[in-house]
Each structure stands twice: as C-alpha cells, then as structure tokens.
N, C-alpha and C positions, 0 to 999 in steps of 0.2 A: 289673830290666831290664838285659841284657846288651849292649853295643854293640860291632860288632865294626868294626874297623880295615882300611884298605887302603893297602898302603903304596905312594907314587906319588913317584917320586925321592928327595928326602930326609924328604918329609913323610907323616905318620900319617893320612890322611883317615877318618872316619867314613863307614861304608857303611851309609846312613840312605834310608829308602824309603817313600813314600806311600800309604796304605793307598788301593784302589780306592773311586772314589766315585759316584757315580749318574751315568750321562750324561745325562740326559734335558735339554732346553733351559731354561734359566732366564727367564719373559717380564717384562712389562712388570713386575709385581704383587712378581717376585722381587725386580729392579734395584729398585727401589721399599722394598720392605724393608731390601735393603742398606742404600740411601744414610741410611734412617730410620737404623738401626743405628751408621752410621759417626758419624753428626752426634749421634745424641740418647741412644745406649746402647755404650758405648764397650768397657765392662767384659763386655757377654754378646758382642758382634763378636770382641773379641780370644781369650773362651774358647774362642768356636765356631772362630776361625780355629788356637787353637794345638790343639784335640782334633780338627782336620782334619775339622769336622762342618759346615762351612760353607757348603759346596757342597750337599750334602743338606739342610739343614736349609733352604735361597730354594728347593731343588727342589717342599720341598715345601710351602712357604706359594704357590709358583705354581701346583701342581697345585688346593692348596685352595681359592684365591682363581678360578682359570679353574671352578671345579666350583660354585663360590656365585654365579658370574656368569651361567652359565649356566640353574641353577637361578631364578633371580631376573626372566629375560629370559625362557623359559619360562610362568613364573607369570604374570607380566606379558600374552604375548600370549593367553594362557587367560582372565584376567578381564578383557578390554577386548575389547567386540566392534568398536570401529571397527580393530582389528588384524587381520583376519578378510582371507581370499583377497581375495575380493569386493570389501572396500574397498579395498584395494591395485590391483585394476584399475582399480576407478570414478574414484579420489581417489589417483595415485600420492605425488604433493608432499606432499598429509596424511598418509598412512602411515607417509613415510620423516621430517618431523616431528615424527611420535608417537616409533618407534622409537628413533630421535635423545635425544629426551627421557626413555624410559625406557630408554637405555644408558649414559646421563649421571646417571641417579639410581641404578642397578645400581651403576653405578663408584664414585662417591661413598660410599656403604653399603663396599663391599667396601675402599674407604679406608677409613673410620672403624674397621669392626670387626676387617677382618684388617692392614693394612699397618701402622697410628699406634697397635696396641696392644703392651703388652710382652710380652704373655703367650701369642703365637702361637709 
C-alpha cells in the first residue's frame, strides 16, 4: 500500500481518504447493535470501525431487523382474527391493545435474535 504525502508549511501530511459508504439511515435496531458492540464486543467494533465497515455493516443489521419486524407484525395480523378491519371499528381500544402487545413481542424477538447475537 502506497501513501502519498502533501506537503503543508513545513509538515508531510498524509493524503488519507475514506472509502464511500452506504447512506441509507441507521434506526433504532442499528444504534441498538452499536451500543451492544461497544459494551459487550469491543474486538469485532474496533475491526469494523478500523476496515471502515461500520457504518454498512448497523446499515445493514437495521435494514434486516426493520424487514424481520415487519414480517413478524404481518404474520401476526393474518393469524389473529380479532385484528381484522371490523374489529378495529367495532373495538377501537382492543385493537390498538392487541397491536401494542404484538409490537412489543416482534421487538423482543428481533432483540433476542438480531441485536444481542454475535453472529449478525
């Protein structure tokens, strides 16, 4: 690896540049992996942060995590018929108590499997 120099009054700077990285937004589920990382896996944070894979890599435990949630809440309103249009007009309070409750158990899950494992 070649590094080339610029020279800037009396000193040699290094002309060092960051390889482009995904922009896409980082959510809840990314921050989330971070802070696991920073506290409980110190050694794969610092890899991902010195091969500049850091940013792509919460990109895409949050792309994966928002796509298992929604699959999850999906399945969810298909096997429960008090989910159903109907009961949402009839019983607005019990609808949005159901929901509640299997948004809260989606989340949970997509903690366990994607955010507090090492191997995402």
């Amino acid at each position: 690896m070649k590094i080339n120099y610029t020279k800037i009054g009396d000193y040699l700077l290094p002309s060092l540049t960051i390889k482009r990285q995904n922009n896409k937004n980082i959510n809840k589920y990314g921050r989330l992996k971070l802070n696991y990382l920073k506290e409980h896996d110190k050694s794969f944070y610092t890899t991902l942060l010195m091969k500049n894979e850091l940013t792509n890599y919460l990109v895409s435990v949050s792309i994966e995590a928002e796509n298992r949630f929604n699959i999850l809440m999906r399945n969810y309103k298909k096997l429960d018929k008090k989910l159903s249009e109907k009961k949402k007009n009839d019983n607005p309070l019990e609808w949005v108590k159901l929901m509640n409750n299997y948004k809260n158990c989606a989340e949970e899950i997509i903690l366990k499997e994607l955010i507090y494992t090492k191997n995402v």
